[in-house]
C-alpha positions as CSV (number, residue, x, y, z in Angstrom):
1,X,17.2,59.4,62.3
2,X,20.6,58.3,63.5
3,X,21.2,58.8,67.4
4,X,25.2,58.4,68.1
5,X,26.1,56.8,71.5
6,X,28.8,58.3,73.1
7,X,28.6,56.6,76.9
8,X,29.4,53.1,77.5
9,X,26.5,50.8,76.9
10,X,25.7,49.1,80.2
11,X,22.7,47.3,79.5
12,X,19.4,47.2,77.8
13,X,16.2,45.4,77.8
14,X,14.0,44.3,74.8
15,X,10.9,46.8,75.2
16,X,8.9,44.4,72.9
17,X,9.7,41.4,74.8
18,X,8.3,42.6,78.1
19,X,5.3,43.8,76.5
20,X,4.7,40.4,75.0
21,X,5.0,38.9,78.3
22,X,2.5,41.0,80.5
23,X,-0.2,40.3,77.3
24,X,0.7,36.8,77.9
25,X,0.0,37.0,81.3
26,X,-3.2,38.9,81.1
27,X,-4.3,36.1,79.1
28,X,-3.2,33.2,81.3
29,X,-5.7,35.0,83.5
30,X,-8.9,33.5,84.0
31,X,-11.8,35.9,82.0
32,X,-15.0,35.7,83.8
33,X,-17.8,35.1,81.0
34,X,-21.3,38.0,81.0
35,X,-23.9,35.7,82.3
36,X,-26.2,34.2,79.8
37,X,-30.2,36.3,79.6
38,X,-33.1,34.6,78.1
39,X,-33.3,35.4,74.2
40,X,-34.9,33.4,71.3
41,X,-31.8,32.1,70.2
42,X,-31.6,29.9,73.3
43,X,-32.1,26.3,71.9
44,X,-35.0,23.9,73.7
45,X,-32.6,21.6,76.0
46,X,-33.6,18.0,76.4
47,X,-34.7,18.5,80.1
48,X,-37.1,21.3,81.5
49,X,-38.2,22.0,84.6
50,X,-41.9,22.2,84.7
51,X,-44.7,22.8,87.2
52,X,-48.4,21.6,86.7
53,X,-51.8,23.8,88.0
54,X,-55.0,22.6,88.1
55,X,-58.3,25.2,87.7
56,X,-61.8,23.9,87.6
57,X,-63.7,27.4,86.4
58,X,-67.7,27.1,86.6
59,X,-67.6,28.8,83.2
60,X,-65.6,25.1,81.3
61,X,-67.3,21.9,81.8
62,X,-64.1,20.0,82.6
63,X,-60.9,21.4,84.8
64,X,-57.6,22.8,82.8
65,X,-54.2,22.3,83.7
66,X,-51.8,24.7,82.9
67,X,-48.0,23.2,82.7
68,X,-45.2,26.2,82.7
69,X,-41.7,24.6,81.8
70,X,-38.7,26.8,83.2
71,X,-35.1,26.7,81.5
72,X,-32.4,27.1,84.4
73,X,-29.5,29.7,83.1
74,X,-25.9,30.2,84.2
75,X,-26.4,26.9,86.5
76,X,-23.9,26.4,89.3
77,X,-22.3,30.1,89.0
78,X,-23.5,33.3,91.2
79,X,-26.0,33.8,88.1
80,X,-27.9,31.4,88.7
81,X,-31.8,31.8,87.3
82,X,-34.2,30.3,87.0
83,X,-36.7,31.4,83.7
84,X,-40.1,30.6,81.8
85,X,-40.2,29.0,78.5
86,X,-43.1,27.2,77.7
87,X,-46.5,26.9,78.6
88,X,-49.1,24.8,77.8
89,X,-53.0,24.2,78.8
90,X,-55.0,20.6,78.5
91,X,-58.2,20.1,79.0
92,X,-61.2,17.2,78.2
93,X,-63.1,20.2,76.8
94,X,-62.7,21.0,73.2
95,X,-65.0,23.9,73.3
96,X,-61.7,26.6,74.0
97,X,-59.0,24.4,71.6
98,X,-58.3,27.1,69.0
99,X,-58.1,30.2,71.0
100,X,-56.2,28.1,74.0
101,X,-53.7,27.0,71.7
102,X,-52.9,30.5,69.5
103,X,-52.5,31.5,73.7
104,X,-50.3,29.5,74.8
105,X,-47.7,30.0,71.5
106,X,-48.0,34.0,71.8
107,X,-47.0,33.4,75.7
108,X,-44.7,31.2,74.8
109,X,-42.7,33.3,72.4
110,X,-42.8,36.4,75.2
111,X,-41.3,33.9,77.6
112,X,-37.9,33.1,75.1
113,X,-37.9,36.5,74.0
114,X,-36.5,37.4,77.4
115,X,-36.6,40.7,79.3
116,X,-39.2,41.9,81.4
117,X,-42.5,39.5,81.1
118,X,-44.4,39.9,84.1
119,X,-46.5,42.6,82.4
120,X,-48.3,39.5,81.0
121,X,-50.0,39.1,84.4
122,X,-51.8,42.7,83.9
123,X,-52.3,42.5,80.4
124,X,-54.2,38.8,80.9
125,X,-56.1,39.6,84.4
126,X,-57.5,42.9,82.8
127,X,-59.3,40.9,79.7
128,X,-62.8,40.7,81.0
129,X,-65.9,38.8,79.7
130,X,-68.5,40.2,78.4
131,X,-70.6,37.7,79.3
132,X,-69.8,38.1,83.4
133,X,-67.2,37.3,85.5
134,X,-67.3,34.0,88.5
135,X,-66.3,33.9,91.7
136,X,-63.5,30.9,92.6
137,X,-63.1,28.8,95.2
138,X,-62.3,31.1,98.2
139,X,-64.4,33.6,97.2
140,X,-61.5,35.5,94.8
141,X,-63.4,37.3,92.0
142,X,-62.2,36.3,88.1
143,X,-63.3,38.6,85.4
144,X,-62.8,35.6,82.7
145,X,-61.3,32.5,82.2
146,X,-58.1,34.5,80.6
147,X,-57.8,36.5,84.0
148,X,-57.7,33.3,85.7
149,X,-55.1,31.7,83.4
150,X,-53.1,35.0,84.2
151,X,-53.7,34.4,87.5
152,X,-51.4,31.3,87.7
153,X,-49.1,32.8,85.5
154,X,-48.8,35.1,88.5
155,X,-48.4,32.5,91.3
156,X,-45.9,30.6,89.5
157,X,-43.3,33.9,88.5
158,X,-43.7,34.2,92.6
159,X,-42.6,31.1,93.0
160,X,-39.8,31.3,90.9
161,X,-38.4,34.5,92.2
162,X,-39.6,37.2,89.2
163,X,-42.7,38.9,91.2
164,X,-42.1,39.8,95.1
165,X,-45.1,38.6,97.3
166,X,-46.8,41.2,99.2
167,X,-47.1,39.7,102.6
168,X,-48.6,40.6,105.3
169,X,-46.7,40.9,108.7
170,X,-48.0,38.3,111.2
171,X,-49.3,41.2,113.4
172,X,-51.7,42.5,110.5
173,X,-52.7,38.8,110.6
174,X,-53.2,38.8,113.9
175,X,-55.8,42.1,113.9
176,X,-57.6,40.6,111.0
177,X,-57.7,37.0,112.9
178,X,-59.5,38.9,115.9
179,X,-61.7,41.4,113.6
180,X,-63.3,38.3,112.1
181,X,-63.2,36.1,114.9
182,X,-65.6,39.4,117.0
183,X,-67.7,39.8,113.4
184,X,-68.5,36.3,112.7
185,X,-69.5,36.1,116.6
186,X,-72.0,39.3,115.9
187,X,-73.6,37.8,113.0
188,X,-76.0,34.8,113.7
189,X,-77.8,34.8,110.3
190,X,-75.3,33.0,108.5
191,X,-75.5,29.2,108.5
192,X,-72.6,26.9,107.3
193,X,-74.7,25.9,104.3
194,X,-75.3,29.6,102.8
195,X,-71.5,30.0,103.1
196,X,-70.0,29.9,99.4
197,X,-66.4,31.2,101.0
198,X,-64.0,31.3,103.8
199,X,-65.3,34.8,104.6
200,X,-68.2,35.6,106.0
201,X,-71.9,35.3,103.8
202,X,-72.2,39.0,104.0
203,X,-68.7,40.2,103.0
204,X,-68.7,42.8,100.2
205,X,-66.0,42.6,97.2
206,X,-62.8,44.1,98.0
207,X,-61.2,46.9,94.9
208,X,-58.1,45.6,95.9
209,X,-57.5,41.5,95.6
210,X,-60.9,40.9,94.1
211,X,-61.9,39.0,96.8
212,X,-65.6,38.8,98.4
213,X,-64.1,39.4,102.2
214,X,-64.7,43.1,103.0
215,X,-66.6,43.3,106.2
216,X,-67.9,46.7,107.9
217,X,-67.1,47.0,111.8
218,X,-67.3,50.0,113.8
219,X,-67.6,52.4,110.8
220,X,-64.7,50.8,109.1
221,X,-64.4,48.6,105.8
222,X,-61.6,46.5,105.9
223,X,-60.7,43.5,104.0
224,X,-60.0,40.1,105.5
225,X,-58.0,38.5,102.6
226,X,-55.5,41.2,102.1
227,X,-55.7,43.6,104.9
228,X,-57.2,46.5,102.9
229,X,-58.7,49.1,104.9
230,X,-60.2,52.5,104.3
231,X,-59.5,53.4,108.1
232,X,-55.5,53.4,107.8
């Protein structure tokens, strides 16, 4: 449609022009990238960080040692993380090789298909054997070799930041300290050489951290490993 101009034209401006310019500047600014998550697509760098365990079961004739290899992500920005990628289990003995190895692949592929994977930790502690469980040194209860392999899975996503610890304040320490310090004085039975623990002989399996450390004083079970007490 034709528009006719009867005012003076005293000035203009290119509409299209200024437009091009702000989308220019927009540009020029710096775009901060979505950090990278873990996903299968990831490739294997050259260099992995990696942390070694070493478990001597009384089930396996020879110790195992379980090496978990982390991949760091978005190094050097805000997003920093550090994530698992590999695992892998050696041992002298030969007598767990096939089922050891189909392990450590399935694990594996959880850990670099990304998302939540501590539910490992419960799905591997729960697998019980049906030929009976061991107690470890310090008196912690496994259920099978499996839990215990699940077991440093556990210890290691703590250390890398994935699972919070559940630590006790150092007055809960404190009351447990004295409780076993004023049962250990009461009992005279136990010698050092029936002790298979750092808790006393007589200390009864805890439901809670499967440790042998529950102790009964003044009416009251309580646990010495993790504080566990019916008494409140």
């Amino acid at each position: 449609m034709t528009v006719k101009i009867s005012n003076k034209i005293v000035g203009y401006r290119v509409k299209k022009a200024d437009a091009d310019a702000n989308n220019a500047a927009v540009a020029a600014q710096p775009q901060e990238q979505a950090p990278v998550k873990m996903n299968e697509n990831i490739e294997r760098p050259d260099f992995l960080l990696g942390t070694t365990y070493k478990i001597k079961p009384p089930v396996a004739e020879h110790a195992m040692y379980i090496t978990i290899n982390d991949i760091l992500l978005n190094e050097d920005t805000d997003h920093e993380s550090r994530q698992p990628y590999e695992v892998f289990i050696n041992s002298k003995s030969m007598e767990h090789f096939q089922w050891v190895i189909a392990l450590t692949r399935v694990i594996s592929a959880v850990f670099r298909k990304g998302g939540d994977v501590t539910f490992l930790v419960e799905e591997l502690r729960s697998v019980y054997d049906p030929n009976g469980g061991y107690f470890k040194k310090g008196g912690v209860f496994m259920p099978s070799l499996v839990a215990e392999i699940g077991a440093v899975i556990e210890k290691h996503l703590k250390a890398i930041g994935l699972l919070e610890s559940e630590e006790m304040s150092e007055t809960t320490k404190r009351i447990l300290a004295e409780k076993r310090a004023e049962f250990e004085a009461s009992q005279s039975a136990a010698t050092n050489d029936e002790k298979s623990s750092d808790y006393p002989a007589n200390a009864t399996m805890c439901g809670k951290c499967s440790t042998k450390a529950v102790i009964v004083m003044d009416g009251c079970a309580t646990c010495l490993s993790c504080g566990d007490s019916k008494c409140g």
